[in-house]
N, C-alpha and C positions, 0 to 999 in steps of 0.2 A: 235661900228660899226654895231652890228648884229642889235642894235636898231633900227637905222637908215635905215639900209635897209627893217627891218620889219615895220616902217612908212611910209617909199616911197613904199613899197609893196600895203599899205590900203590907199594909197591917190585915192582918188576918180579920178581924173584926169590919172594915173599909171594904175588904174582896168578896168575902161574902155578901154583905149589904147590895155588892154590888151586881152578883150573882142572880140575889134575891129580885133584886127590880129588874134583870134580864129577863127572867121568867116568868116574873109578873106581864111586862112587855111585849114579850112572844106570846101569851096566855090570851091578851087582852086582842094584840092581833088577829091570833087565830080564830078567836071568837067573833071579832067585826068582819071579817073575810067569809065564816060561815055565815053569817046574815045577809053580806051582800050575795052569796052564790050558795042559796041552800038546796039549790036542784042539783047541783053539782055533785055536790057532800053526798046528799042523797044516794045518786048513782053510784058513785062509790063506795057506799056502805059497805053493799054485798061485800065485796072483794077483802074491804077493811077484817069483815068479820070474817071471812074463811082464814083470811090470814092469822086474825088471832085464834081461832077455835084448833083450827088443824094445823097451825105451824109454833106460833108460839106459846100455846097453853101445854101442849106434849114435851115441850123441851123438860118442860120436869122430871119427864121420863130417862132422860140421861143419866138422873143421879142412879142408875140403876146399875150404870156400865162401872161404878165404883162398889159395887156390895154384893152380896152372895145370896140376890132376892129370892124372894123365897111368897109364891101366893098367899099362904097362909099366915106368914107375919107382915106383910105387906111392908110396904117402903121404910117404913118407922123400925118397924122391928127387925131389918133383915139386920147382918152383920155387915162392917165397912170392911173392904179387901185392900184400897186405894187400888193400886196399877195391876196388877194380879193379872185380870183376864187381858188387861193389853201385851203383859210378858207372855201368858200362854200364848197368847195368838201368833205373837211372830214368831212365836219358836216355833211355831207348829208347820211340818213339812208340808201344810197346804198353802198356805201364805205365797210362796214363791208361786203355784199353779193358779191362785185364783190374783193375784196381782199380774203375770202375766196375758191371762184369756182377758182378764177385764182390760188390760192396756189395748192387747191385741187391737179387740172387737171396735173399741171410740176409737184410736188412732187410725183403724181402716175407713171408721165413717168420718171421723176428722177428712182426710184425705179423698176420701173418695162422694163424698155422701153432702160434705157441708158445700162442695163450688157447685152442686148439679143445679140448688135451686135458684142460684146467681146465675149461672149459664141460660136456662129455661125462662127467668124472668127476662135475661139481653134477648131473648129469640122472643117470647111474647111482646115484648114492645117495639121488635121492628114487624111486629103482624100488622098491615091496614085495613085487611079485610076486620071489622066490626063483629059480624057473625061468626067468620069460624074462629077469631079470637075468643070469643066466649064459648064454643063450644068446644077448644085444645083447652082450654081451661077446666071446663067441668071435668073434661074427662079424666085430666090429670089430679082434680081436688077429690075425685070419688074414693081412690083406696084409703084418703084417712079418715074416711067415714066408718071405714068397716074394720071391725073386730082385730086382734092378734088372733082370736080362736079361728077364724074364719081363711085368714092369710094363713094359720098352720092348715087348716085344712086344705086350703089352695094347695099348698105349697108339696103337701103331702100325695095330692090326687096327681098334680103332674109330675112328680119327681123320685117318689118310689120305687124302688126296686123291681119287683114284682107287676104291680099294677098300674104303674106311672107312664102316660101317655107320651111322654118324651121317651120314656125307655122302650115300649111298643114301636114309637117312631123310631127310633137308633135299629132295633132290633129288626122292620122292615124293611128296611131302608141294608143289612147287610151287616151292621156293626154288634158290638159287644155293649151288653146294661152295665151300666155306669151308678157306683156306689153315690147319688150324690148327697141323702142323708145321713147315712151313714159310716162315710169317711171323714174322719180325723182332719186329713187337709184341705177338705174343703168347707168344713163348718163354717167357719169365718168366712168365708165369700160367699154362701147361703144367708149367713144374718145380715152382713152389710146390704144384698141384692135386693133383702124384704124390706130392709127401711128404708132403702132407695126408692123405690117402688111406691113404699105407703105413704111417704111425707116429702116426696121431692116435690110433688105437684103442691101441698098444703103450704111448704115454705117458700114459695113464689109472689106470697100474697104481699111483705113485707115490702121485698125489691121491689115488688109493682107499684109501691104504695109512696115508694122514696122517688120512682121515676115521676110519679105522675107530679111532681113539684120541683121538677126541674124547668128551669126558666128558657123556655123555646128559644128566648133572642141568643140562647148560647149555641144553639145547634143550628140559627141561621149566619153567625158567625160563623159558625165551622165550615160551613156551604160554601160562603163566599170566600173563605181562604182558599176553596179547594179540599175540604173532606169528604171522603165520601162516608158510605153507613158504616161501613167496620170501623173506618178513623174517630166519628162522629162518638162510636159506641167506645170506643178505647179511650178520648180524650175528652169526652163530656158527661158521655153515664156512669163508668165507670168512679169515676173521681167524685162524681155526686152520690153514691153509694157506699165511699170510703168509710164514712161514720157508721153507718147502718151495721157495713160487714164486722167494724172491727167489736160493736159491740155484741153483735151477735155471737162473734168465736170467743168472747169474752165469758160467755155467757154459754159456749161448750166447753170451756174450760173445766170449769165450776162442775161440770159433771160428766168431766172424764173418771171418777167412779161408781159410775151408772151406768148400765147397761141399760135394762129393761128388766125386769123380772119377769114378764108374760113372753113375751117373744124368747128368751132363750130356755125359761122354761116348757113351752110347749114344745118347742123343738128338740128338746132333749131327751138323750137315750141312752145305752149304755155304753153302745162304741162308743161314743164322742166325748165320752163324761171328763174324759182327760183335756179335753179342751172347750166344753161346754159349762164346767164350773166356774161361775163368779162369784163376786159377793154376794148378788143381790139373792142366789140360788142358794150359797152354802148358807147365809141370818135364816133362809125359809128354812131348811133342813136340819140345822141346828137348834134354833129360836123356835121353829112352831112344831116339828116332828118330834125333835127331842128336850123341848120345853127348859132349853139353856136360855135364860131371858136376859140376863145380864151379860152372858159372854156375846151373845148379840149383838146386845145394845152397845157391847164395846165396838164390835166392828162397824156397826153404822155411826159414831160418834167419829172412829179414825176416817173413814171415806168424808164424814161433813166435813172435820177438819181439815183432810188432806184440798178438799174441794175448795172451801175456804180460801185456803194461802194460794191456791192457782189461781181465784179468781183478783188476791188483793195485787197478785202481782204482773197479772197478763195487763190488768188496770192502772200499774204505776208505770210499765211499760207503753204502754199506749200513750199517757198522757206526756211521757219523755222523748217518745217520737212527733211530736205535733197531733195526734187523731185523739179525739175527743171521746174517753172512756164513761166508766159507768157512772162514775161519782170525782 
């Protein structure tokens, strides 16, 4: 009998059926869920819809990274290449330059760029002053208000050769102008310095946000064992942020083949070019200067995918160590 029912279980015609009333099920769910909480839904829309407009309606645009597109025949009519522009690409002697500057530049901020605003958030929450807590706050939330064009500007007024008030200062002060735009080896610790700068204060908000739901009886615990604030901060905040942290590095994962396009574009020149080049620079150069639309769309296809697999598996990882990933 058990047999039988484990037969009629795998009949093809039973598993569908059965499929069919699950989505029936989920369907009917999700519909009495949006009537008890249609303010919710609501609020969410927005977001819903950007996401489908600007994230999922474009994916169409992929199929482009297989054909030899072409404006005038548009998608339908172009010719199919299959893998074509992905063989050119890696043959091509830029591959190795811009796979290196693009690791370079995330692995610098990996390292340097992602602990600043976990640090910054442990120092803001041992502040008790009230007031100057909210105003080391604003001051540090200001630069991700302002522009990339704004920060090159910055970046430009003080640090230029010629007319750069740190090289005036070096220069009165007895010493030699220092190439700092314009050298090769210091590009990468100029880009890393400006995203420091513009988002260490912006990314503070999360930490703050994970502290502020930590359960005080554990820090009066920690008291009367004898912790003090550094202990307290090492064995009770720290460990309450565990989830926070690992989902967020989960989530630079995913775009360690991103750079920025604005910030190393604007910073770009011709010494540097040899280590100024990434992806996001060479698709504009290629894709919108020399109107290669498909060999492009191959390279931004390879970076989502490459982006992809590091996110499915900093997330399988995570969830093998005990910390709680993205899905």
């Amino acid at each position: 009998m058990n047999q039988a029912k484990t037969m009629t279980d795998n009949h093809p015609a039973y598993r569908n059926k059965g499929e069919s009333m699950s989505k029936r099920t989920y369907f009917h769910r999700l519909v009495r869920d949006i009537g008890r909480n249609p303010y919710l839904y609501l609020l969410a829309m927005p977001g819903i819809l950007f996401f489908i407009v600007f994230k999922y309606i474009p994916m169409w645009g992929t199929l482009m990274a297989f054909q030899d597109y072409s404006p005038f025949a548009g998608m339908r009519g172009s010719p199919w290449v299959g893998l074509e522009h992905f063989h050119t690409f890696f043959a091509t002697p830029d591959f190795g330059m811009l796979l290196r500057n693009t690791l370079a530049i995330n692995v610098l901020n990996l390292v340097f760029f992602f602990p600043l605003p976990i640090a910054l958030a442990l120092l803001l929450n041992e502040v008790r002053s009230g007031g100057y807590k909210r105003l080391v706050q604003s001051v540090l939330y200001l630069p991700h208000f302002l522009s990339w064009v704004i920060i090159a500007g910055l970046t430009f007024t003080l640090f230029a050769r010629g007319e750069g008030l740190v090289n005036h200062w070096l220069e009165a002060a007895g010493y030699d102008r220092i190439d700092f735009l314009t050298n090769p080896h210091s590009f990468w610790i100029v880009i890393t310095l400006q995203s420091m700068w513009k988002d260490a204060g912006w990314g503070t908000i999360v930490f703050l946000a994970a502290m502020a739901g930590v359960d005080p009886q554990l820090y009066e615990a920690a008291k009367m064992d004898g912790a003090g604030r550094f202990r307290q901060m090492w064995h009770v905040t720290l460990p309450a942020l565990r989830n926070v942290i690992v989902v967020l590095l989960i989530l630079r994962l995913g775009d360690l083949m991103d750079v920025g396009f604005e910030q190393v574009f604007l910073m770009y020149n011709g010494a540097v070019s040899n280590v100024a080049e990434v992806f996001d620079t060479y698709v504009y150069r290629i894709g919108i200067q020399r109107g290669e639309f498909s060999y492009s769309t191959a390279i931004g296809l390879f970076k989502s995918v490459v982006g992809l697999v590091l996110v499915l598996l900093s997330n399988k990882l995570a969830n093998k160590w005990g910390n709680g990933g993205i899905f």
